[in-house]
N, C-alpha and C positions, 0 to 999 in steps of 0.2 A: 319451326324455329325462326324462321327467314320471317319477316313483316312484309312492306309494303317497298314495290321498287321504283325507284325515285329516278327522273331521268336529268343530267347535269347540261348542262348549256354546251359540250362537246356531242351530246347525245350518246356516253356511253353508258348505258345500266348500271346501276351501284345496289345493293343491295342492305338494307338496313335492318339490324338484327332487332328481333320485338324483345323489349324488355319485361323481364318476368320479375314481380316482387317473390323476395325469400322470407319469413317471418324468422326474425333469431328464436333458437328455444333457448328454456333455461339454463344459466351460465352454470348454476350448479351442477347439470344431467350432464353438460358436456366433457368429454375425457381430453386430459393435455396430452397435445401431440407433441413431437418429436422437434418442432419448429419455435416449441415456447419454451422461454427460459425457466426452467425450474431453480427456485430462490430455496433450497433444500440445508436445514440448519441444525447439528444439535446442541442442545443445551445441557449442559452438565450441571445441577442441582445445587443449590447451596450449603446442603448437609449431605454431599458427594464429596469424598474424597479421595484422589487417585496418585498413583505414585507406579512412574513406568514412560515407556514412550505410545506417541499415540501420532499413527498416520490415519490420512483421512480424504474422500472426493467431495465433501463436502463443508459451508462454514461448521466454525464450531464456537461455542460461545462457553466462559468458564464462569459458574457464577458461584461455585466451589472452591475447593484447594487443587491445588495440579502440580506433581512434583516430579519432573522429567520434561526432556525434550519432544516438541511437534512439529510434524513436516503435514503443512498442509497444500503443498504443491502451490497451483494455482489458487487456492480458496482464501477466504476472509479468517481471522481470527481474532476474538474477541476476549478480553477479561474483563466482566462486569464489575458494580459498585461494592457486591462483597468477594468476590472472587481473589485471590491469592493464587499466584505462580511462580514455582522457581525452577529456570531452565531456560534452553534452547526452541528459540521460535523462527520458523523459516514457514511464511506465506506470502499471500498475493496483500493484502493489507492487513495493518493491525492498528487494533484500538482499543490500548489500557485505558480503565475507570477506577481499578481496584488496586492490589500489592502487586508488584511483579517487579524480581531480582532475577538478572540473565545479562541472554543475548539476543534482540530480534535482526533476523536478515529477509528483509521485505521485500518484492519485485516493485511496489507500488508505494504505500504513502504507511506513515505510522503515525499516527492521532494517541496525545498524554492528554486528557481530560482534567480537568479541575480536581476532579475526585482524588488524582491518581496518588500513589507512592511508587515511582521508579528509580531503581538500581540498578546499572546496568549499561550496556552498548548497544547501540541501533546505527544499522547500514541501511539504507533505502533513498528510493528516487527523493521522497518530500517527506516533511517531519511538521508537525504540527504540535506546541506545546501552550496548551488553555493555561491564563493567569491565573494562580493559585496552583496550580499541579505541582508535588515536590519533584524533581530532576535530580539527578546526580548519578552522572554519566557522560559517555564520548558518544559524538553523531558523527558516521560517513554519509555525505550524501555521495550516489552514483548519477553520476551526470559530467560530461564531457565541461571543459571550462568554457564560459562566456569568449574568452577572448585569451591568445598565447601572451602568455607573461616571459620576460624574464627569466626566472625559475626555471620553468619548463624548455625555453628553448636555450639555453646557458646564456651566458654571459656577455652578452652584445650591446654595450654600449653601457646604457642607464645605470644597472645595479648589478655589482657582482658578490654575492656574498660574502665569499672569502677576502679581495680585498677590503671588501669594508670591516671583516675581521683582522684583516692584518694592519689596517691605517687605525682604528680604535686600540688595537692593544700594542701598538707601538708611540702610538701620540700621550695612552694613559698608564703607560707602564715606566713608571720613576723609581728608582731603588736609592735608598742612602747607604750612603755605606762610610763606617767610621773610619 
C-alpha cells in the first residue's frame, strides 16, 4: 500500500501512499445507505378519497380529497392542483395548489400558489402567497420581533395606548344637551 519514500530537506522519511484508481459501478446496482437522504413521498390519487386523520414519517402529497386532520411531524405536505382538503395541518412545510379550508401550523415556511383556493389560518416561520391565489384568512408568523417596540416593553415615553385612548375620546367626545 505504502509507494515510494521521499526524503525532506530535514532528512526525516515521510512516506507517500500509492494511489489506487476505483471505477464507480452502476448507480442503479448500488443500494442507499444509511448516510443518504431518502426523499420518501406518498401520493394520495386524485380519484382517492379519504375521510379520517392521517400521521405519517414521510412527505405526503394530496391530489384527491382529504377530510380530517394531518400530523406530519417533521415532514413536507402537499395539496396538489386537483386536490381538496378540509382540516387540520401540522408539518415541517406546506404547499397549497388546490382547495383547502382549515388550519396549517407549520415549523417551516407555507407556499398559496396561483392555483390555490384558501380558507383558513396559517401559523409558521415564513408564508408565501403567489399573485392570483384566492386568500381569506389570518397569518401568525413565529419569529422573535426585529426590534422591542413600545408595545412590548409598555409605556416608555413615545406611545402609550391608553393615553392616546384617553386624549382622543376626551378631546372628541361633545354631548348637547337641551
Amino acid at each position: 500500500m505504502l509507494g515510494k519514500t521521499k526524503k525532506p530537506e530535514n532528512d526525516t522519511p515521510v512516506s507517500i501512499p500509492k494511489t489506487e484508481e476505483v471505477k464507480p459501478s452502476e448507480p442503479s446496482l448500488q443500494p442507499k445507505t444509511a448516510a443518504e437522504p431518502r426523499e420518501e413521498r406518498t401520493i394520495i390519487g386524485e380519484h382517492i378519497s379519504i375521510e379520517g386523520q392521517i400521521k405519517g414519517q414521510e412527505h405526503l402529497v394530496i391530489q384527491g380529497s382529504l377530510k380530517g386532520n394531518v400530523d406530519m411531524e417533521k415532514h413536507n405536505f402537499s395539496v396538489g392542483a386537483n386536490g381538496r382538503v378540509d382540516g387540520e395541518i401540522q408539518a415541517q412545510n406546506v404547499s397549497i395548489s388546490g382547495q383547502f379550508q382549515g388550519k396549517i401550523d407549520a415549523l417551516g415556511s407555507v407556499e398559496i400558489t396561483k392555483e390555490a383556493d384558501f380558507f383558513g389560518d396559517i401559523k409558521a416561520k415564513s408564508i408565501a402567497v403567489e399573485d392570483g391565489a384566492y386568500f381569506k384568512g389570518s397569518i401568525e408568523l413565529n419569529r422573535e420581533p426585529h426590534r422591542k417596540t413600545d408595545f412590548a416593553a409598555g409605556s416608555k415615553g413615545r406611545f402609550a395606548p391608553d393615553a392616546a385612548k384617553t386624549a382622543l375620546s376626551s378631546s372628541t367626545d361633545t354631548r348637547k344637551e337641551s
